[in-house]
C-alpha positions, 0 to 999 in steps of 0.5 A, spaced: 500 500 500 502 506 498 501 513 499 502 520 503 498 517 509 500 511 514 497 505 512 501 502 518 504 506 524 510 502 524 515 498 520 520 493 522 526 491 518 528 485 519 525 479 522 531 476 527 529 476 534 530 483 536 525 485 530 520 480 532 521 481 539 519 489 537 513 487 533 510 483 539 511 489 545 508 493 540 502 489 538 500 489 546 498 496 545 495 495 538 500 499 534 499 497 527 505 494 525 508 491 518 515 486 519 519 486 513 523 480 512 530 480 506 531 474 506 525 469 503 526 463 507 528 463 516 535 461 517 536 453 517 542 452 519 542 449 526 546 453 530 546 454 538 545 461 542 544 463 550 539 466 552 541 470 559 539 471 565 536 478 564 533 476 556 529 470 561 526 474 566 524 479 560 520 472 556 517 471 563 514 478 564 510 477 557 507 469 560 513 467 554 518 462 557 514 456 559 513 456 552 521 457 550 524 452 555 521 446 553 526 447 547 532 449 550 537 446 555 539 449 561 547 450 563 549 453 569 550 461 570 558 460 569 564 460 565 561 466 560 567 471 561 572 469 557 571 462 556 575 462 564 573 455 566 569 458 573 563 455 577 556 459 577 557 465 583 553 464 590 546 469 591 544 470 583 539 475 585 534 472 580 529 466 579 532 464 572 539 464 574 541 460 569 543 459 561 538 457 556 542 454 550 537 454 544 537 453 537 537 459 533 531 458 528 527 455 534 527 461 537 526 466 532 521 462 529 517 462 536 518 469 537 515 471 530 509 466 531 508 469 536 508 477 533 504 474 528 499 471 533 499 479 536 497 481 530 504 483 526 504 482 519 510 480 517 512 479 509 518 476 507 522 477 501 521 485 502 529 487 501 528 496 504 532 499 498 529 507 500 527 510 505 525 518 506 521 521 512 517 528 513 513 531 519 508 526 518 511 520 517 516 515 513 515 512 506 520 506 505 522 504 498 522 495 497 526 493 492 520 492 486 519 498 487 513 497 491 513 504 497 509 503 503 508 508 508 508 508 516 509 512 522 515 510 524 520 506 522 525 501 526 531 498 523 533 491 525 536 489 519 543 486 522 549 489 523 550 491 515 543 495 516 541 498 510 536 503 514 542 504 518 547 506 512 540 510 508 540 514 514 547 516 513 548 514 521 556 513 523 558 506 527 565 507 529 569 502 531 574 497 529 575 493 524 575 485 524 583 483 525 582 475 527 576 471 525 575 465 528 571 459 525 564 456 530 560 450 527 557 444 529 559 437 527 560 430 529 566 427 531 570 420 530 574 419 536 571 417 543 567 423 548 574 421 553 579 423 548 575 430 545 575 432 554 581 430 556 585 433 549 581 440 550 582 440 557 590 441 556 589 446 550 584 450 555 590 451 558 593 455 553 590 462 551 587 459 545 580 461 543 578 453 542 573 449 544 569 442 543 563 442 547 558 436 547 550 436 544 549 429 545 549 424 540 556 425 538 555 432 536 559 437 539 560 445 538 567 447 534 570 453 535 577 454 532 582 461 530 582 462 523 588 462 519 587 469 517 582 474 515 577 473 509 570 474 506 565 474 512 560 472 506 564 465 505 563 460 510 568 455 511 569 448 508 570 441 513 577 442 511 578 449 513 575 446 520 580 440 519 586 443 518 586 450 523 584 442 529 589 439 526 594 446 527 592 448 534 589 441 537 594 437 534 588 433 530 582 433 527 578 428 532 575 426 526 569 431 525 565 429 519 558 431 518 557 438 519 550 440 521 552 448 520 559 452 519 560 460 520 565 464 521 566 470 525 571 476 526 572 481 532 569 487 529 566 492 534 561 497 532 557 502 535 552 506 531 552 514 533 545 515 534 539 510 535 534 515 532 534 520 525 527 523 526 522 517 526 527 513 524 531 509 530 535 502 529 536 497 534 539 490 535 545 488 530 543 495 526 546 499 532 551 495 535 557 489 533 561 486 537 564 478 537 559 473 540 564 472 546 560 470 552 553 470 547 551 477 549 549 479 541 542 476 541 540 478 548 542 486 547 537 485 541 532 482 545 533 487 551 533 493 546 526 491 543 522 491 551 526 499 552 523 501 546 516 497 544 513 501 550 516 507 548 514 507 541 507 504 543 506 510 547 508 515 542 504 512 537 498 512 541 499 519 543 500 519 550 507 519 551 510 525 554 514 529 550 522 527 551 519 519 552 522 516 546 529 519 547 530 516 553 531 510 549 538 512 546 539 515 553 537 508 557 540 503 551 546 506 549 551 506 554 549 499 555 550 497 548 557 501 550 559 497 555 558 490 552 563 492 546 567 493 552 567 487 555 567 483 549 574 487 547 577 485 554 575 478 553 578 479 546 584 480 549 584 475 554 583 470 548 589 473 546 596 468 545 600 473 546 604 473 552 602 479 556 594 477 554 596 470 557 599 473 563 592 478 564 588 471 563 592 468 569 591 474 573 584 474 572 582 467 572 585 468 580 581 474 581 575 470 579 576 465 585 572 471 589 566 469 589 564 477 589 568 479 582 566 472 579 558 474 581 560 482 577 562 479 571 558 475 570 552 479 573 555 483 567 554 479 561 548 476 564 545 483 564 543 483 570 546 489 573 544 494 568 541 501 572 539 506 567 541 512 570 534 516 573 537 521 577 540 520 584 536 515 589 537 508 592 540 502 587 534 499 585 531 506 582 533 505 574 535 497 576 530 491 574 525 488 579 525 481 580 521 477 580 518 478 588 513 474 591 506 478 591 499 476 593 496 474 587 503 469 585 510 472 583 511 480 580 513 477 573 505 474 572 502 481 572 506 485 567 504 480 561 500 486 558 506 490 557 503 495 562 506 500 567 505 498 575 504 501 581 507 496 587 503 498 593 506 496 600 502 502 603 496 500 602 495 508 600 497 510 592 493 510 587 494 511 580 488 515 579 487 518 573 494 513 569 490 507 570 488 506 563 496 505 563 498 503 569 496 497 574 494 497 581 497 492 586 495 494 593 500 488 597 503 489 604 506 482 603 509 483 598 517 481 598 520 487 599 523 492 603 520 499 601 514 502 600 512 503 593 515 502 587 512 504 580 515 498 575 515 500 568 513 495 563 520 494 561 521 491 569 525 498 571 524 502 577 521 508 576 520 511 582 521 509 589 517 512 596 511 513 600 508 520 597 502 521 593 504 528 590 512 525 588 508 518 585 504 523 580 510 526 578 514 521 576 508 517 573 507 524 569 514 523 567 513 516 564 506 516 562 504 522 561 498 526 562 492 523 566 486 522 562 481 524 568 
C-alpha cells in the first residue's frame, strides 16, 4: 500500500529476534505494525545461542518462557567471561539464574509466531532499498519498487543495516583483525579423548573449544588462519586443518550440521534515532559473540523501546519519552563492546594477554568479582541512570513474591505498575496505563515502587504528590 498517509504506524526491518521481539511489545498496545523480512526463507542452519539471565526474566514478564524452555537446555550461570573455566557465583539475585542454550531458528521462529499471533504482519522477501521521512511520517522504498508508508520506522536489519547506512548514521569502531571459525559437527574419536585433549589446550590462551550436544555432536570453535570474506563460510577442511594446527588433530569431525565464521569487529552506531527513524539490535551495535551477549542486547533493546514507541504512537507519551531510549540503551550497548574487547584480549596468545588471563582467572576465585562479571554479561546489573536515589531506582525488579503469585505474572500486558506496600497510592487518573497492586506482603523492603513495563524502577517512596510526578514523567498526562 502506498501513499502520503500511514497505512501502518510502524515498520520493522528485519525479522531476527530483536525485530520480532519489537513487533510483539508493540502489538500489546495495538500499534499497527508491518515486519519486513530480506531474506525469503528463516535461517536453517542449526546453530546454538544463550539466552541470559536478564533476556529470561524479560520472556517471563510477557507469560513467554514456559513456552521457550521446553526447547532449550539449561547450563549453569558460569564460565561466560572469557571462556575462564569458573563455577556459577553464590546469591544470583534472580529466579532464572541460569543459561538457556537454544537453537537459533527455534527461537526466532517462536518469537515471530508469536508477533504474528499479536497481530504483526510480517512479509518476507521485502529487501528496504529507500527510505525518506517528513513531519508526518516515513515512506520506505522495497526493492520492486513497491513504497509503503508508516509512522515510524525501526531498523533491525543486522549489523550491515541498510536503514542504518540510508540514514547516513556513523558506527565507529574497529575493524575485524582475527576471525575465528564456530560450527557444529560430529566427531570420530571417543567423548574421553575430545575432554581430556581440550582440557590441556584450555590451558593455553587459545580461543578453542569442543563442547558436547549429545549424540556425538559437539560445538567447534577454532582461530582462523587469517582474515577473509565474512560472506564465505568455511569448508570441513578449513575446520580440519586450523584442529589439526592448534589441537594437534582433527578428532575426526565429519558431518557438519552448520559452519560460520566470525571476526572481532566492534561497532557502535552514533545515534539510535534520525527523526522517526531509530535502529536497534545488530543495526546499532557489533561486537564478537564472546560470552553470547549479541542476541540478548537485541532482545533487551526491543522491551526499552516497544513501550516507548507504543506510547508515542498512541499519543500519550510525554514529550522527551522516546529519547530516553538512546539515553537508557546506549551506554549499555557501550559497555558490552567493552567487555567483549577485554575478553578479546584475554583470548589473546600473546604473552602479556596470557599473563592478564592468569591474573584474572585468580581474581575470579572471589566469589564477589566472579558474581560482577558475570552479573555483567548476564545483564543483570544494568541501572539506567534516573537521577540520584537508592540502587534499585533505574535497576530491574525481580521477580518478588506478591499476593496474587510472583511480580513477573502481572506485567504480561506490557503495562506500567504501581507496587503498593502502603496500602495508600493510587494511580488515579494513569490507570488506563498503569496497574494497581495494593500488597503489604509483598517481598520487599520499601514502600512503593512504580515498575515500568520494561521491569525498571521508576520511582521509589511513600508520597502521593512525588508518585504523580514521576508517573507524569513516564506516562504522561492523566486522562481524568
Amino acid at each position: 500500500m502506498s501513499g502520503r498517509h500511514p497505512a501502518f504506524d510502524v515498520i520493522i526491518a528485519g525479522c531476527g529476534p530483536t525485530g520480532a521481539m519489537l513487533a510483539a511489545e508493540l502489538r500489546l498496545h495495538d500499534v499497527r505494525v508491518l515486519v519486513l523480512e530480506r531474506e525469503t526463507e528463516p535461517v536453517s542452519f542449526v546453530r546454538i545461542v544463550g539466552l541470559h539471565i536478564r533476556s529470561l526474566e524479560l520472556l517471563a514478564m510477557r507469560g513467554l518462557l514456559d513456552r521457550i524452555l521446553p526447547h532449550g537446555r539449561r547450563r549453569p550461570a558460569a564460565g561466560f567471561f572469557a571462556a575462564i573455566a569458573k563455577p556459577a557465583p553464590t546469591g544470583l539475585d534472580s529466579a532464572y539464574a541460569y543459561l538457556l542454550g537454544i537453537p537459533q531458528p527455534v527461537i526466532v521462529r517462536l518469537l515471530e509466531d508469536h508477533a504474528i499471533e499479536r497481530g504483526a504482519q510480517v512479509r518476507r522477501g521485502c529487501a528496504v532499498v529507500g527510505v525518506e521521512q517528513d513531519e508526518e511520517g516515513v515512506t520506505v522504498e522495497l526493492a520492486d519498487g513497491e513504497r509503503l508508508r508508516a509512522r515510524y520506522l525501526v531498523g533491525c536489519d543486522g549489523g550491515r543495516s541498510t536503514v542504518r547506512k540510508l540514514l547516513g548514521v556513523g558506527f565507529p569502531g574497529e575493524p575485524t583483525r582475527r576471525q575465528t571459525l564456530m560450527g557444529e559437527m560430529e566427531a570420530g574419536v571417543p567423548a574421553e579423548e575430545i575432554a581430556a585433549r581440550v582440557a590441556e589446550i584450555r590451558e593455553t590462551p587459545h580461543a578453542f573449544w569442543m563442547r558436547p550436544f549429545g549424540s556425538g555432536v559437539y560445538s567447534v570453535v577454532v582461530p582462523a588462519a587469517g582474515v577473509s570474506d565474512r560472506a564465505e563460510p568455511p569448508t570441513l577442511d578449513d575446520f580440519r586443518q586450523r584442529l589439526r594446527a592448534v589441537a594437534g588433530t582433527d578428532f575426526g569431525v565429519h558431518s557438519p550440521r552448520w559452519m560460520s565464521r566470525f571476526g572481532d569487529a566492534t561497532r557502535l552506531a552514533e545515534r539510535y534515532r534520525v527523526g522517526r527513524v531509530l535502529l536497534a539490535g545488530d543495526a546499532a551495535h557489533i561486537h564478537p559473540p564472546i560470552g553470547g551477549q549479541g542476541l540478548n542486547l537485541g532482545v533487551q533493546d526491543a522491551f526499552n523501546l516497544g513501550w516507548k514507541l507504543a506510547a508515542q504512537v498512541r499519543g500519550w507519551a510525554p514529550e522527551t519519552l522516546l529519547d530516553t531510549y538512546q539515553a537508557e540503551r546506549h551506554p549499555v550497548a557501550a559497555d558490552v563492546l567493552d567487555n567483549t574487547r577485554a575478553q578479546t584480549v584475554l583470548l589473546s596468545d600473546e604473552s602479556g594477554a596470557r599473563a592478564l588471563r592468569r591474573l584474572f582467572a585468580e581474581l575470579m576465585d572471589v566469589d564477589e568479582v566472579n558474581r560482577h562479571l558475570i552479573e555483567k554479561i548476564a545483564g543483570t546489573s544494568i541501572r539506567y541512570d534516573l537521577g540520584g536515589g537508592p540502587d534499585l531506582l533505574g535497576s530491574r525488579l525481580r521477580d518478588v513474591d506478591v499476593r496474587q503469585g510472583r511480580l513477573y505474572g502481572l506485567l504480561h500486558r506490557g503495562r506500567g505498575l504501581l507496587l503498593d506496600r502502603t496500602e495508600r497510592l493510587t494511580v488515579g487518573g494513569w490507570s488506563d496505563r498503569v496497574d494497581h497492586l495494593a500488597d503489604p506482603t509483598a517481598a520487599l523492603d520499601v514502600p512503593g515502587v512504580l515498575v515500568r513495563p520494561d521491569g525498571h524502577v521508576a520511582w521509589i517512596g511513600d508520597d502521593q504528590r512525588d508518585l504523580d510526578d514521576h508517573l507524569s514523567r513516564w506516562f504522561g498526562e492523566p486522562t481524568h
